[in-house]
C-alpha positions in Angstrom: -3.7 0.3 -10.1 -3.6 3.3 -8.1 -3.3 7.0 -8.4 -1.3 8.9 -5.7 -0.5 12.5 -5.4 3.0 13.4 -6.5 5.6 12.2 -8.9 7.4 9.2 -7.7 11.4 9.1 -7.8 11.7 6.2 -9.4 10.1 4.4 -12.2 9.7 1.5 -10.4 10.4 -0.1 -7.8 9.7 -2.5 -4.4 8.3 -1.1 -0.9 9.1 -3.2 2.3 7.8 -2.0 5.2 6.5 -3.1 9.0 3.2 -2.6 9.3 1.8 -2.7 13.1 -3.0 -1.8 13.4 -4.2 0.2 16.2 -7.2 -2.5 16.2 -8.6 0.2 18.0 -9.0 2.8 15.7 -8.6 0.5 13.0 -5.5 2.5 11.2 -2.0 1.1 10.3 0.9 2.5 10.1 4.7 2.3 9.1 6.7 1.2 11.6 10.2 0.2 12.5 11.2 -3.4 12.7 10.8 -5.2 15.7 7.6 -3.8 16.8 5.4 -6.0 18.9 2.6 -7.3 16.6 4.0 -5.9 13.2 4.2 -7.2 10.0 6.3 -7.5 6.8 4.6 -5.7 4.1 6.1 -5.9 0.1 4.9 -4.5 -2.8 6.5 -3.6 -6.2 4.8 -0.6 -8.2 5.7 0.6 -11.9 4.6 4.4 -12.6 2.5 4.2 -15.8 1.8 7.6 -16.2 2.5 10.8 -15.0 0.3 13.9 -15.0 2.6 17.7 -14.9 -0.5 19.6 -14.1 -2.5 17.6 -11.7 0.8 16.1 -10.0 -0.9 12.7 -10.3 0.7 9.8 -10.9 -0.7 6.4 -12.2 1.2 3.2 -10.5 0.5 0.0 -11.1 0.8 -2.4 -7.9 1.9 -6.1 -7.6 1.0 -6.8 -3.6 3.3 -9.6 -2.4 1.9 -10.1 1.4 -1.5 -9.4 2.5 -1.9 -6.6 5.2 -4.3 -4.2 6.2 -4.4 -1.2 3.8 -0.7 -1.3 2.7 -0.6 0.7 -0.8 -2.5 3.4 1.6 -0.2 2.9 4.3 3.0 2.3 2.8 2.3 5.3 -0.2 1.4 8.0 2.2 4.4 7.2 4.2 6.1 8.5 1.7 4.3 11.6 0.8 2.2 9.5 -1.8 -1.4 9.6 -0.6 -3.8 7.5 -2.9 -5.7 10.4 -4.4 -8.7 11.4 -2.8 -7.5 10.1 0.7 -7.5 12.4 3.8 
């Protein structure tokens, strides 16, 4: 489970994404397919609760591939940070 910033537009749902890591500054990010050294990353999330006056919402998160930070990567892309994150 996570909580992220926002209210989700859907209930739930499945997030497929490339992934490619700046080993360098050891960060990922979304990118488009066919990127040298990306990766497929899939997730489904449910929202489980949503919260009017904080604009928080509570999602549970099935990971499907493993990758480097994707419910940070792939929720932010999205204007969903985890809460709490930079």
């Amino acid at each position: 489970m996570a909580i992220v910033n926002g209210k989700m537009e859907k209930q739930k749902g499945v997030l497929r994404d490339y992934l490619w890591k700046d080993a360098k500054k050891n960060m990922s990010f979304v990118v488009k397919e066919g990127k040298r050294n990306s990766k497929l990353a899939e997730l489904d999330y449910e929202v489980l609760k949503y919260d009017t006056k904080q604009n928080l919402s509570v999602v549970k998160i099935n990971l499907h591939t493993g990758r480097h930070h994707p419910i940070r990567v792939q929720f932010s892309s999205r204007m969903h940070a985890i809460y709490g994150d930079n």
